[in-house]
C-alpha positions in Angstrom: -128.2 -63.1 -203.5 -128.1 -65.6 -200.5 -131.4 -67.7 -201.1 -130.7 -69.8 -198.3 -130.4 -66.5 -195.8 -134.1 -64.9 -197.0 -135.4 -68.9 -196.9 -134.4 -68.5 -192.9 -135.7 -65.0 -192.6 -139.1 -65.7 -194.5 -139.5 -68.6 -192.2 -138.4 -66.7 -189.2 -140.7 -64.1 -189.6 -144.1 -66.6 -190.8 -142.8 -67.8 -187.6 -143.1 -64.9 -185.6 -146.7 -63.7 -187.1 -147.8 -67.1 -186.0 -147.1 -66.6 -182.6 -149.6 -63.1 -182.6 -147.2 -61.9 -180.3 -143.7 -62.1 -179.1 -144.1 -64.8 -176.5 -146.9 -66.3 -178.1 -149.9 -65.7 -175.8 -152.1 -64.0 -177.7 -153.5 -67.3 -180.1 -157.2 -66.5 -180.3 -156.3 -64.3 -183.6 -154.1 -67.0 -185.3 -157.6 -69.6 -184.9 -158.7 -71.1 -188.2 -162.3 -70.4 -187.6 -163.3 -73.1 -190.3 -161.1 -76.0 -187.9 -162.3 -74.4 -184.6 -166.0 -75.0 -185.8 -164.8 -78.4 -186.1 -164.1 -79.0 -182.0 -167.5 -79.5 -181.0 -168.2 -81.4 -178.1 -170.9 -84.3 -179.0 -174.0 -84.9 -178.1 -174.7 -86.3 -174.5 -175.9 -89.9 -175.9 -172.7 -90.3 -178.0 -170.4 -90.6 -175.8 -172.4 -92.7 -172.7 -170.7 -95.6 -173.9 -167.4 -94.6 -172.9 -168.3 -94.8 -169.2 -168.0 -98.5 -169.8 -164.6 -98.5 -171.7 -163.2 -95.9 -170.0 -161.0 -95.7 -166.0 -163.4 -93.7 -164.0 -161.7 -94.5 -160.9 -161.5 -91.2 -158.6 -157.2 -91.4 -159.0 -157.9 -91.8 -162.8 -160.2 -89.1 -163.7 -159.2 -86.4 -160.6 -155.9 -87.0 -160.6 -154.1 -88.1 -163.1 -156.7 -86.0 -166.3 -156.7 -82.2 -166.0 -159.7 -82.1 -167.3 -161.2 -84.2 -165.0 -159.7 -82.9 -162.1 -161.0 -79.8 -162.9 -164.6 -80.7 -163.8 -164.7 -82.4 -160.5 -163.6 -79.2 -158.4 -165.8 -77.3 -160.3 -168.8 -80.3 -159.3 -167.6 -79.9 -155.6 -168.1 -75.3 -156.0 -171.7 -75.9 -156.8 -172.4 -78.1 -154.1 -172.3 -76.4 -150.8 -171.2 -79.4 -148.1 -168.3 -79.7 -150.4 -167.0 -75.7 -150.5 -164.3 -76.5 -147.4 -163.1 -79.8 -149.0 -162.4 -78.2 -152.2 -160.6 -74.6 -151.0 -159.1 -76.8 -148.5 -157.7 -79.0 -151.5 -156.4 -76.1 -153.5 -154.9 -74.8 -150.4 -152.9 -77.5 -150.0 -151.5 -77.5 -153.4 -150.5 -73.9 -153.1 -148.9 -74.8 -149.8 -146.5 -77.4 -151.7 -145.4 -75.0 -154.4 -144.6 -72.2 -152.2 -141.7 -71.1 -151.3 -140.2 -72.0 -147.9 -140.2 -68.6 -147.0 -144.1 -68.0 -147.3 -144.9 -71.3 -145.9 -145.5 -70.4 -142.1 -148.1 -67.8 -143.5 -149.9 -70.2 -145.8 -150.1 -73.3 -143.0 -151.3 -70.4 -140.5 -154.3 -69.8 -142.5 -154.7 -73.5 -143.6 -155.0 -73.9 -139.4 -157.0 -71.0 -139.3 -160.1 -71.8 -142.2 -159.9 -75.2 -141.9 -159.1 -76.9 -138.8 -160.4 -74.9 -136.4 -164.1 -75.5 -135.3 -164.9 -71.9 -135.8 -163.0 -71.4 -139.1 -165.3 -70.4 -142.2 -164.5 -74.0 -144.1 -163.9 -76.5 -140.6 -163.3 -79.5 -142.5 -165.0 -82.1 -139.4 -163.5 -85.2 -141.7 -160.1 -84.0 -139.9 -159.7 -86.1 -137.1 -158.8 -84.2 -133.8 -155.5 -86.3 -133.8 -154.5 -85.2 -137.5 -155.0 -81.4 -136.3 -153.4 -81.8 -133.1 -150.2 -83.1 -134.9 -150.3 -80.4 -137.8 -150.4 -77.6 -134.8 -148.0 -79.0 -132.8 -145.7 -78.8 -136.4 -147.4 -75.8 -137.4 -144.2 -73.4 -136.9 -141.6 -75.3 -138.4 -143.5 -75.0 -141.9 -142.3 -78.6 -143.4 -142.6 -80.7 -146.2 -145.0 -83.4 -144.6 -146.6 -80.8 -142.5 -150.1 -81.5 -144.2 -149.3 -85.2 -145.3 -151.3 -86.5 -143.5 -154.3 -84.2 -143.9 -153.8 -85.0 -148.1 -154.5 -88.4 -147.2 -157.3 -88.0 -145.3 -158.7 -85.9 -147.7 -158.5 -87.4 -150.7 -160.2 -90.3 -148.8 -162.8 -88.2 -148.3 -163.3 -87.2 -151.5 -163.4 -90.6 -152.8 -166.2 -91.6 -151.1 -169.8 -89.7 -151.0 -168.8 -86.6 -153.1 -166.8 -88.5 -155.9 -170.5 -91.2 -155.9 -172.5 -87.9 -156.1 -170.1 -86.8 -159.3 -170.3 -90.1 -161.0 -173.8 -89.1 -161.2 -173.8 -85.6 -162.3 -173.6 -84.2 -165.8 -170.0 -83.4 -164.9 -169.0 -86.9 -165.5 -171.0 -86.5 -168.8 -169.0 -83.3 -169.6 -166.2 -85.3 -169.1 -167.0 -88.2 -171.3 -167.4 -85.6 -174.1 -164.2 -83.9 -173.8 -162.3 -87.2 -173.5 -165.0 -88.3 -176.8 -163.2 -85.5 -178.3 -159.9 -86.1 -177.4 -159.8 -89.3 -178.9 -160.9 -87.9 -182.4 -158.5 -88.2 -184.8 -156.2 -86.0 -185.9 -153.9 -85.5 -189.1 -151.4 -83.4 -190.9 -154.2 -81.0 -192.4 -154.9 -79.8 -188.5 -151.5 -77.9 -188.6 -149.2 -75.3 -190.5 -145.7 -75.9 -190.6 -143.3 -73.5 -189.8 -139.2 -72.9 -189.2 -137.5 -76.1 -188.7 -136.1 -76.2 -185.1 -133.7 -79.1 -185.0 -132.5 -81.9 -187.0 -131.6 -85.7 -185.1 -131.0 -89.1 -186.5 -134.5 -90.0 -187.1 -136.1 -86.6 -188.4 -136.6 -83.2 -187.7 -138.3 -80.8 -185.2 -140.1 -78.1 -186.6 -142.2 -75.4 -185.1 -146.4 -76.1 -186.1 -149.3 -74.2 -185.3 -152.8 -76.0 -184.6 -155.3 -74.3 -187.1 -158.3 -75.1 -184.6 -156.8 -73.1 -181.6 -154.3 -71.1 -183.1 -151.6 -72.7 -180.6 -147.7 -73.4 -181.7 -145.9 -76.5 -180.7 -143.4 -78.5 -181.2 -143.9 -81.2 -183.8 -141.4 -84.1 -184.0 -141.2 -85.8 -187.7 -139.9 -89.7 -187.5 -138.8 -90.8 -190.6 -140.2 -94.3 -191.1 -137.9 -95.6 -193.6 -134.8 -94.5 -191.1 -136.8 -96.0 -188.2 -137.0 -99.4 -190.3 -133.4 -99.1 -191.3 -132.2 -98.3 -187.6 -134.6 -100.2 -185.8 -136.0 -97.3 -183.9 -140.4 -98.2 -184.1 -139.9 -99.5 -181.1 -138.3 -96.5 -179.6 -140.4 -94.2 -180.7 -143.4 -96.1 -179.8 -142.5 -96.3 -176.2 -142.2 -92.7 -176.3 -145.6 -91.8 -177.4 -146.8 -94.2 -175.0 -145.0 -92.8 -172.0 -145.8 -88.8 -173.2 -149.3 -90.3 -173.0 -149.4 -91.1 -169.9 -147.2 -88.6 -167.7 -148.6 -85.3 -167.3 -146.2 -82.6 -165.6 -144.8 -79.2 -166.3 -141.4 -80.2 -165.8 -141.7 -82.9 -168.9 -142.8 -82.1 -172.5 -146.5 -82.5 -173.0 -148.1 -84.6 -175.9 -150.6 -82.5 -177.2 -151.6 -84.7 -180.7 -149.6 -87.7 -182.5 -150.7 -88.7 -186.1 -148.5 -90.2 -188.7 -148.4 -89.4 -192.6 -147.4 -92.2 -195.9 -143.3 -90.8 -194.6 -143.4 -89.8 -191.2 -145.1 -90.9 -187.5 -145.2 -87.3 -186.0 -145.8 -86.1 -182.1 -146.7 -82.8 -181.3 -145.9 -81.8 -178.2 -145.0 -78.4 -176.0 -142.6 -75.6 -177.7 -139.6 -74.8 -176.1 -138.7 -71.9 -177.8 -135.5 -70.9 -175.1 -133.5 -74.1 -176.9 -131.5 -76.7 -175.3 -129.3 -76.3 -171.9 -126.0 -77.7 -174.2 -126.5 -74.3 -176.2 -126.9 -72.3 -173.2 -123.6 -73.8 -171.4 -121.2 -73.5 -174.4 -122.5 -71.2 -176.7 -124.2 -68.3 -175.3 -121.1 -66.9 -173.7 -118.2 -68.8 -175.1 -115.9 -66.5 -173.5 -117.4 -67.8 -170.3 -119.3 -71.1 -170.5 -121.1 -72.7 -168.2 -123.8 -71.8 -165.3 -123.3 -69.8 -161.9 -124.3 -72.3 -158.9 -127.5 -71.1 -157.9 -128.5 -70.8 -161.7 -127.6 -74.9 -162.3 -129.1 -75.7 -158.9 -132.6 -73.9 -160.1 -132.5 -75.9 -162.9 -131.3 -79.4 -161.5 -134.1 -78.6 -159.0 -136.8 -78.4 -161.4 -134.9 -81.4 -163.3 -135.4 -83.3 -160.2 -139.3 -82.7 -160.3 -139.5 -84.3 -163.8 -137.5 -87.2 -162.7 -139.7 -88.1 -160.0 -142.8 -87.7 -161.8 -141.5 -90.6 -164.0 -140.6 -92.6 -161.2 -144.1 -92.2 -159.4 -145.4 -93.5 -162.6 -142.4 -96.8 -162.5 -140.8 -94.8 -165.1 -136.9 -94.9 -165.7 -135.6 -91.6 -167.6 -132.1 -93.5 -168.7 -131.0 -90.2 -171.2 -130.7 -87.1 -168.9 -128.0 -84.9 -170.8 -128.3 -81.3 -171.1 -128.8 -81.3 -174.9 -132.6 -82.8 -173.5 -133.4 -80.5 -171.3 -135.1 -77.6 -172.9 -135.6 -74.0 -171.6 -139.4 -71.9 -172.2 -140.0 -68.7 -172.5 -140.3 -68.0 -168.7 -136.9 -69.6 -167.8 -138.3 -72.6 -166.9 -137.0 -76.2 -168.0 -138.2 -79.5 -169.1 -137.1 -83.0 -169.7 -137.6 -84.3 -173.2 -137.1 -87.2 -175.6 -138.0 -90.3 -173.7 -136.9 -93.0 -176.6 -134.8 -94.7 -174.7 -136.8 -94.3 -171.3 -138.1 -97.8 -170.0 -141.3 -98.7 -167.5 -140.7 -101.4 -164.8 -142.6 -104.2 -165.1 -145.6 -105.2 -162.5 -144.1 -106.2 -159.1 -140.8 -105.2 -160.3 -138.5 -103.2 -158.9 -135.4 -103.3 -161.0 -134.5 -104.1 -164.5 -132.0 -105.0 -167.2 -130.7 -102.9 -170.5 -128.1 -101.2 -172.2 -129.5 -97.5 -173.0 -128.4 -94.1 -172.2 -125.3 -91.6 -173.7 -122.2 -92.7 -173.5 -120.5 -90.0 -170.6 -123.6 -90.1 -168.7 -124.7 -94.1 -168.1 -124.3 -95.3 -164.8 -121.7 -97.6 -163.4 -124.4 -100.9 -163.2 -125.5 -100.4 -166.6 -122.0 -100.4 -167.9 -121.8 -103.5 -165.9 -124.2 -105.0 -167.3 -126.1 -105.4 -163.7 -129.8 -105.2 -162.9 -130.7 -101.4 -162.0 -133.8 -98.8 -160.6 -134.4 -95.5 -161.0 -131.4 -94.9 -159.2 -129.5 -94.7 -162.4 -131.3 -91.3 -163.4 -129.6 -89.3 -160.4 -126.1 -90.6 -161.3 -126.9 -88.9 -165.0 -128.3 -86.1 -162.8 -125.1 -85.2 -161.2 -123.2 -85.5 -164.4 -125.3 -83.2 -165.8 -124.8 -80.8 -162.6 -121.1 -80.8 -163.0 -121.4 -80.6 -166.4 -123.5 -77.5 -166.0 -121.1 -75.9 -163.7 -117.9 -76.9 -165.2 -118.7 -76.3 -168.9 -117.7 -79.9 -169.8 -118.0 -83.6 -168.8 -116.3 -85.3 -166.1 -115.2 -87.9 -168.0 -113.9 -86.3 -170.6 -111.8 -82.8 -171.7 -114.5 -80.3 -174.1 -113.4 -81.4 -177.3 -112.3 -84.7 -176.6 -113.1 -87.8 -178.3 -113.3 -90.8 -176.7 -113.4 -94.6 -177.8 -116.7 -96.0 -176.3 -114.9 -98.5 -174.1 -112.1 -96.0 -173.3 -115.4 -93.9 -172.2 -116.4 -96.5 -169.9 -113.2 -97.8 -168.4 -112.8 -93.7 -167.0 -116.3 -93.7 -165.9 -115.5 -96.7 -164.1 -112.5 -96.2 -162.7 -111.5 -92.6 -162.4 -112.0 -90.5 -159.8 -113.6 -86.8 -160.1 -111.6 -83.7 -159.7 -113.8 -80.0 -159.0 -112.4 -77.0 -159.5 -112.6 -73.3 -157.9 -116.2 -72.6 -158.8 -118.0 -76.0 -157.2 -118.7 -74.9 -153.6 -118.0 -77.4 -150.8 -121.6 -78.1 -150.3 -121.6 -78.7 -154.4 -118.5 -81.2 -154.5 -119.7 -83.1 -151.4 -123.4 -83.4 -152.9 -122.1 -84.8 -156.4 
């Protein structure tokens, strides 16, 4: 009898039941009703104090906390003089995520409500100027059609109707969300389940949050392998970073709490695996990604990367073994250990990190670098994507570390048939 084989299909299929249903949406009827008691919000006066500990700057609490980006919109719904700035807000957001093809419609309508004196939500903060430039732009549909009019908005909002908020029970709300979110947490709040993946300093193993009933992603460090391989300080920059960036093209950081053995962060579940996988061993007969396919993905890539960089942020690891795939065929960068934050007033900095194959020419160099360095990794991982191996090196190959970085510094990159011109010329 195979234990090991009914060991994987037990787990598999605890697994499975965890999720309620096959893509895991349905969570309420996984919920631990004795945990879920326990996420009570507090009473008002034990959490007043946190006003004085706490950012409560408008770009703190509306933009960079979910939570209090959305208490605040729903502060600016039940307040009447504020009904145009807020739709006009969400507007705007849905104007930047559309696609270029439904733009025109969406910045008609934008025009329409909200810049015209007889529109249901005229928005009279918008100078004539600002709306004389947006019309004049109106039909191309760009990028930086409505720049301008974010600015101006968000300046607006920072003023009277942000003041009126700091004063409302919304702020209090949001004081005892952020009292709870800084309750702590430990291994008791979570089921284990199947392990996902194995690396040098631990394992990843699927979880499930008693309280809510959610699965995740929770990442084990070993602390006697982080001692012996000097990786705290890795892993600690890590949590800090997950902490602070908050996009859906980077893994979340849901809770982080560390056991006698291990210092453990649980973050989103990717349950579609790593893009390495999907290039060389879904198909091996054909490995690799069509065109369009790796530009959909390098696209949403790209939004990750700069979402680290607004935040002085440098990625240094991009590789397609940590770029994971969700259910929806969406991606997202993980494992930031090795990512570094640029010090105040700097611009560039110093360090030997990254994979060998993928590091940029000034860090093999030893030379000072930016963000700069993550698109050269990007485009490795494009042609990598598209060619099914590295352009450094032959699939299989091994290579000598300085072998590895005398090619990347001196050889020049060959395509073949299935990079378009556009493709070759762009890497």
């Amino acid at each position: 009898m195979d234990i090991g084989g009914l060991t994987t299909v037990v787990a598999n299929s605890a697994y499975i039941n965890a999720r309620g249903s096959f893509d895991g949406t349905n969570t309420a009827t996984s919920r631990d009703k004795k945990y879920h008691s326990r996420l009570m919000l507090p009473n008002l006066p034990v959490c007043e104090g946190l006003r004085d500990t706490l950012d409560v700057t408008f770009d703190s609490v509306c933009v960079e906390q979910p939570i209090g980006k959305r208490l605040f919109r729903e502060f600016l719904d039940k307040n009447v003089e504020y009904h145009g700035a807020c739709r006009l807000w969400k507007d705007l957001e849905a104007y930047d995520m559309a696609e270029d093809s439904g733009r025109a419609k969406k910045a008609s309508k934008i025009v329409q409500h909200y810049m015209e004196p007889s529109g249901k939500h005229f928005c009279s903060f918008l100078s004539e100027d600002l709306i004389a430039k947006v019309k004049e732009n109106q039909e191309a549909a760009g990028d930086d059609l409505f720049v301008a009019a974010w600015a101006t908005l968000l300046d607006f909002l920072r003023e009277t109707p942000y003041s009126s908020f700091l004063e409302s029970l919304f702020l209090k709300r949001y004081l005892q969300w952020k009292w709870l979110e800084m309750q702590p947490m430990d291994a008791d709040w979570f089921l284990d389940f199947r392990v996902l993946g194995k690396g040098g300093f631990g394992e990843v193993s699927a979880c499930q949050m008693k309280a809510t009933g959610k699965l995740y992603a929770c990442k084990k460090l070993n602390k006697k392998r982080l001692k012996k391989r000097k990786g705290f300080e890795g892993a600690m920059v890590e949590k800090r970073i997950l902490e602070k960036v908050y996009s859906r093209f980077i893994v979340s950081l849901a809770y982080a709490f560390q056991t006698k053995e291990e210092i453990c962060l649980v973050m989103t579940i990717m349950n579609g695996g790593d893009l390495k996988y999907h290039i060389y061993l879904v198909d091996e007969n054909n490995p690799g990604f069509d065109e369009p396919r790796a530009c959909f993905y390098i696209a949403q890539i790209i939004q990750g990367l700069e979402h680290l960089h607004q935040k002085r942020i440098i990625y240094r690891d991009l590789k397609p073994e940590n770029v994971l795939l969700d259910n929806d065929g969406n991606v997202r960068i993980s494992d930031l250990g090795l990512a570094v934050e640029l010090q105040e007033g700097k611009t560039q900095t110093k360090g030997y990190a990254g994979t060998p194959g993928y590091m940029a020419p000034e860090m093999l160099k030893g030379e000072k670098y930016d963000t700069s360095v993550d698109y050269f990794t990007l485009g490795v991982t494009l042609y990598e994507f598209i060619a099914a191996k590295n352009p450094f090196r032959n699939r299989g190959e091994k290579v000598e570390r300085e072998e590895m970085k005398e090619r990347m510094l001196t050889r020049e990159v060959t395509y073949e048939e299935n990079f378009s011109e556009k493709c070759s010329l762009a890497l």
